[in-house]
N, C-alpha and C positions, 0 to 999 in steps of 0.2 A: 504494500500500500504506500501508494506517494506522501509525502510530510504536505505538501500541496492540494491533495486530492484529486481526485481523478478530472473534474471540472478545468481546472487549470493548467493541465499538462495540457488539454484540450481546446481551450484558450488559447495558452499561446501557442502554440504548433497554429490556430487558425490566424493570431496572428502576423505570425511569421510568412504564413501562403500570400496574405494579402499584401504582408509588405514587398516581397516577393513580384506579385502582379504589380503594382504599382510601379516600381522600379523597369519592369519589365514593358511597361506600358510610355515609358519614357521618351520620347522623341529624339532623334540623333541632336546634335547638334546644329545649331540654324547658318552651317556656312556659307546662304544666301543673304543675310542678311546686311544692312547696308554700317551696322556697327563691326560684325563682322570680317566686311570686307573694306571698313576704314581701318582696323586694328591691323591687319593682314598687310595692306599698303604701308603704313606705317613702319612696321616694323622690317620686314620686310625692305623696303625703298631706305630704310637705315641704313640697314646691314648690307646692301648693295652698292651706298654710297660708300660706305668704308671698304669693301675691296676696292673700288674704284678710286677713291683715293692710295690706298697703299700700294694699287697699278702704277699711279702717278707720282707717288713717291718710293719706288721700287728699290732703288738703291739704297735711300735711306732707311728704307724697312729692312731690306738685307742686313747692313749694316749695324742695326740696333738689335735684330736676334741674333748675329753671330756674338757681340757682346755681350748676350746672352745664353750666348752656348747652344745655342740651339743647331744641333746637325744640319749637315750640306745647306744652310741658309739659304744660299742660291738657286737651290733645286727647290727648298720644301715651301721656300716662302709665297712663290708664283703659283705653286701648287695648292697649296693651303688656301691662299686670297683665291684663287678662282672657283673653290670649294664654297666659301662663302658667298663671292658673286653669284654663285649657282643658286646656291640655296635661299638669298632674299630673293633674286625674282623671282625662285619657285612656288617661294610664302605668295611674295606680292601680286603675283599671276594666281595664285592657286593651279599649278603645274604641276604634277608631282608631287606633290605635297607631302608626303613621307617622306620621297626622297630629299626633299630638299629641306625639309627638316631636320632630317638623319645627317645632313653636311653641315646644319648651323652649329645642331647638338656637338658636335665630330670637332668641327673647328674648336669650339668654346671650350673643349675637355682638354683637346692637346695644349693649346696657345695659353690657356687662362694659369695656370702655375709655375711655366715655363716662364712668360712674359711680362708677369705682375706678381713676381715672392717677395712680395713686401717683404716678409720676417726674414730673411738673408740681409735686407738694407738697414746699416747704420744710423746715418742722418734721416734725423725724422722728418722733413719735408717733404725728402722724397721716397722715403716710407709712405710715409700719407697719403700721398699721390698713388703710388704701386696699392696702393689697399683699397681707394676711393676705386683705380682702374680695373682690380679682381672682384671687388664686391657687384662694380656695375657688369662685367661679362659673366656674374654667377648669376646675376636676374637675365641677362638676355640669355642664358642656357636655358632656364625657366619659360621662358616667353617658348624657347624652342621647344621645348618637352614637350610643354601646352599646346603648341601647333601640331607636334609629333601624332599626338591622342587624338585630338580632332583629328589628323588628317587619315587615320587608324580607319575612324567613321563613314569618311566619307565618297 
């Protein structure tokens, strides 16, 4: 005999179906929608400008990862940024959308420790700065994730 009684195992087992159907009854995602598809631009049309800037600024992007020790610079860096360029207009287009999520996510994990270890920097200014620049590529991973899931959906 249950310490609950038989009524309440019954209960919630029926509660549990329904929350069950509910969740199930869920609607995908509204990635027609016109909020949607400004958050998508947005981010997206960001992270596109920044490969296109460090296109533009090629040299000195090389430059500042090999001072960072980041292997074959010259190979991974062009490599890396076109990853990225891929991946915002893939968001901003909605193209691909996994996959171009899966190269935002991809960039952010390699580059974001390699190129912003604040805790290796002495001088706290530009600690500050390395930590302000890892905090903010740990939210655009995020932003990436979240497009990742949606685009899972869609």
């Amino acid at each position: 005999m249950s310490l609950l009684g038989d009524d309440s195992t019954e209960s919630v087992a029926e509660t549990v179906q329904e929350t069950r159907e509910v969740v199930q009854e869920e609607a995908p995602p509204k990635t027609g929608s016109t909020s949607f598809k400004l958050a998508r631009l947005l981010f997206g049309g960001v992270l596109a400008f920044m490969a296109v800037d460090n296109f533009r600024n090629l040299e000195e992007t090389v430059g500042y990862a090999e001072s960072k020790g980041a292997p074959m610079a010259e190979t991974t860096v062009p490599a890396i940024t076109g990853s990225l360029l891929f991946g915002g207009l893939g968001i901003a287009l909605w193209k691909l959308p996994r996959l171009a999520a899966g190269a935002v996510a991809t960039f952010f994990v390699g580059i974001t420790p390699v190129m912003h270890d604040f805790w290796t920097i002495d001088d706290e200014e530009q600690k500050q700065q390395q930590m302000i620049h890892f905090l903010k590529n740990l939210a655009l991973l995020g932003g990436a994730l979240a497009f990742l899931r949606v685009g899972e959906d869609d």
